[in-house]
Structure formats: structure tokens, C-alpha cells
N, C-alpha and C positions, 0 to 999 in steps of 0.2 A: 541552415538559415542564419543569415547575420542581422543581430538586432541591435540596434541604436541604442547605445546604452544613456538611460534618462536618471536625476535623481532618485531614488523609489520613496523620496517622503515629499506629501503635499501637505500646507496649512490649513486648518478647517475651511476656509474663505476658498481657499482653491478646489478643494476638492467636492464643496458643494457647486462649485460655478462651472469644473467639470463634468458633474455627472448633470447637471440640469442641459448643457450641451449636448452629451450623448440622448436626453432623454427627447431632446429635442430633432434628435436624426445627422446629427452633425459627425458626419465623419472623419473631419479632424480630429474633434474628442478621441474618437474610438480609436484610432492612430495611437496618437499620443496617451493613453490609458495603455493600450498594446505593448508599446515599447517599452512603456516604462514599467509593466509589472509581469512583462513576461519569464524573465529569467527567475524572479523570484518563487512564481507559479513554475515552473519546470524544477526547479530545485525540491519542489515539496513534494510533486509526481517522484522523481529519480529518489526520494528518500525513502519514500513507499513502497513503490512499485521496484527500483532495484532494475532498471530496464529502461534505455532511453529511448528506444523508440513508442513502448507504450505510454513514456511520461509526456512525450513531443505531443500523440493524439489526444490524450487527457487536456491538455492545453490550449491546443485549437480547438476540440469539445466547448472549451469554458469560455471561451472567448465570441466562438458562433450564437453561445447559449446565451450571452452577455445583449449580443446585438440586438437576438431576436426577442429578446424580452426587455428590452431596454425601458419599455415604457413603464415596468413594475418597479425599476429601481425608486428606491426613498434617497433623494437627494442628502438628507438627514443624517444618512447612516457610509463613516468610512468605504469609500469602494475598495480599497485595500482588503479591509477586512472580511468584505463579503467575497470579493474574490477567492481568498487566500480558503473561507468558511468551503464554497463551493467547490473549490477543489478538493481541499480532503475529504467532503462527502462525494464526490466522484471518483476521488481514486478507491471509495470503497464496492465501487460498481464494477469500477473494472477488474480491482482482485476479486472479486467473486465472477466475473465472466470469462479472467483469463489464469485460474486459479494454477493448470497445469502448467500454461508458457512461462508465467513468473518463477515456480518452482523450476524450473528445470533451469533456467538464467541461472538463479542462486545456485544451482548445483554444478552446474559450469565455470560458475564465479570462485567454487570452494573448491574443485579440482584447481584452477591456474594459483590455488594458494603454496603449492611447491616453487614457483618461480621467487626469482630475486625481491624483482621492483611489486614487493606486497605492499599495497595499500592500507589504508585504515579504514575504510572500509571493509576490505578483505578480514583485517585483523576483527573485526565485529563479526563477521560472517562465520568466523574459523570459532569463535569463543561462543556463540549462540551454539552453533550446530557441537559443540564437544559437550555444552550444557543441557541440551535437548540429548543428546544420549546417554547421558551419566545419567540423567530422570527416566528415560525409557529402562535402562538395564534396574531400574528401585522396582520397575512394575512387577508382577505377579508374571510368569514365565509364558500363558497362555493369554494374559492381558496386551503382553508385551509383542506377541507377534499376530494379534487379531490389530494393533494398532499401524503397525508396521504394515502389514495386508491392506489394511482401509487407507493410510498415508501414503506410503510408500511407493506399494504396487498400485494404486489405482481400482484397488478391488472393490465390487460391492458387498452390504451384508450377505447375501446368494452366497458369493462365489467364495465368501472366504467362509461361510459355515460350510460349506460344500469340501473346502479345502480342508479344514480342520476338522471335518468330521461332528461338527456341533450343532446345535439350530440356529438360527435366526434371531430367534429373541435373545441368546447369549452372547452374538456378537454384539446386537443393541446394547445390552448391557453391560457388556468390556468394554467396547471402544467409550462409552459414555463415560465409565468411571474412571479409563485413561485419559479422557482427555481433561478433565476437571482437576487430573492429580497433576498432572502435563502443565499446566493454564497455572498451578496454583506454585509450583518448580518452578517452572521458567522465572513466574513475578518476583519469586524471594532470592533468587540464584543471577538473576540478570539484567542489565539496566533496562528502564524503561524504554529508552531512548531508538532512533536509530531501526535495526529489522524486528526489534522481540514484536510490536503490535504486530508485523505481517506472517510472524510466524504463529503466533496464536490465532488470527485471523483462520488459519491455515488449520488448526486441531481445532474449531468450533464450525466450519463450513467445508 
């Protein structure tokens, strides 16, 4: 899609006069709001999500969601800011609805890190995921592959007490105490910035 690249900052006067437009049904507005903070909105999907076809749907999501509720917006309040507010609570619906396609991108993404032209993103990818396994091999040897089981493989508690020969309530209890040691690693050992939220995202759902 080719989008008409607009300034992305309006002056308070402006952007109460645009959003009292949309509230009014005015399709111009919705246009011109469109162009001008969609790329911004796509930038903050692809930061998360790690995936630009799920960040492209996340953003016409917010933009449909914009229209049809158009009559609730508060003239008052930056549309920038509620925009930008509603998409990060949206891209937190869709890593939790497409929790396995996002994971397998990023795994995809960390294989092409033998290639030349590596990214900086890449290079994020490649330092999380060496920091994420340098904290799994700290864990306890049976904690460690009840986590790997439940993340990794796709397993359920069943199938991996079934696996390991243990009950139920003990994998509840590994994978929980993995992943709070996990959660507590990652924060001290890795920037905040960038995939750590989607990978903790990831060891708490």
C-alpha cells in the first residue's frame, strides 16, 4: 500500500478541529488522520509483533475501530496519543491470538542470522535469544526441560508430565518457578527495549 506521507505533528488548535471533523462523519478527516499516522502506527505493530503482515492487520484493525467509534472520541484528548495508546493494547490481543505464528517468524528471523546483510534488528534477536538460553541452562536440569516442553514444543501440562514421567501439579510448579526466574533474567541481563517485552509476553501466556 502506498501512503501519502503527511507531517505526523499537529498543533493543539489542529488537532482538536480534526478530530471534532471525524466526530462529525467527515471523511476527509478520517483520510487525512489515516495518512498521516499510519506509518507511525505500523512502526509500533512491526516493533512488537516482529511480523509485517500481522502489523499491516493490527492497523487497519485501529483505524476501522477509529471510524466506528468515532463518536466516543474526546476532542480534548491528542488523537496521536490515543491512537498510538490503542494500538499497543492491540498488539497485545494479537500476540496472544497468534502467539505460535509470531514465535516461529522470530525463529525464522534467528536462522537468516548466518547471512551477510544482518540487521539490527537481527542483532537484537540473536543477543535476546543467547540471553534467554544462558538463563534456561541457570535452571534446575528437570525445571529446565519441563520449560523447554511447555515453550518450545507446544506441549501441554498432560503431555509433558506424561513425558517426564511426573504429575501435573509438578509441571505447574516448574514451569511457574521457570518462568518468574526467566521474567526476572531476561529484565537484569537485557534491554528493555525492542523484542524482550514480546518475549516475556511469551514465558507468562
Amino acid at each position: 500500500m502506498r501512503i501519502r506521507k503527511l507531517p505526523i505533528r499537529l498543533g493543539q488548535d489542529a488537532e482538536k478541529e480534526i478530530t471534532l471533523r471525524l466526530k462529525a462523519g467527515d471523511e476527509n478527516a478520517f483520510e487525512e488522520i489515516f495518512y498521516r499516522y499510519y506509518k507511525h502506527l505500523l512502526a509500533i505493530g512491526i516493533k512488537f509483533l516482529k511480523n509485517p503482515d500481522l502489523a499491516e492487520d493490527a492497523v487497519q484493525d485501529i483505524f476501522l475501530k477509529l471510524w466506528d467509534h468515532r463518536d466516543a472520541l474526546n476532542e480534548t484528548y491528542s488523537i496521536k496519543n490515543f491512537l498510538s495508546v490503542s494500538m499497543k493494547n492491540h498488539v497485545l490481543n494479537v500476540i496472544r491470538n497468534h502467539h505460535q505464528s509470531i514465535w516461529e517468524y522470530l525463529s525464522v528471523e534467528m536462522e537468516e542470522l548466518n547471512g551477510e546483510d544482518t540487521t539490527s534488528d537481527a542483532f537484537q534477536l540473536q543477543e535476546y535469544g543467547a540471553i534467554l538460553e544462558q538463563g534456561m541452562q541457570k535452571l534446575p536440569p528437570q525445571r529446565e526441560k519441563v520449560f523447554r516442553l511447555r515453550v518450545f514444543n507446544g506441549l501441554d501440562n498432560e503431555q509433558v508430565a506424561r513425558q517426564l514421567s511426573i504429575s501435573v501439579n509438578t509441571v505447574k510448579s516448574q514451569f511457574s518457578q521457570a518462568t518468574r526466574f526467566l521474567k526476572d533474567y531476561l529484565s537484569k541481563h537485557a534491554d528493555l527495549e525492542g523484542i524482550l517485552p514480546l518475549l516475556l509476553f511469551f514465558l507468562f501466556h
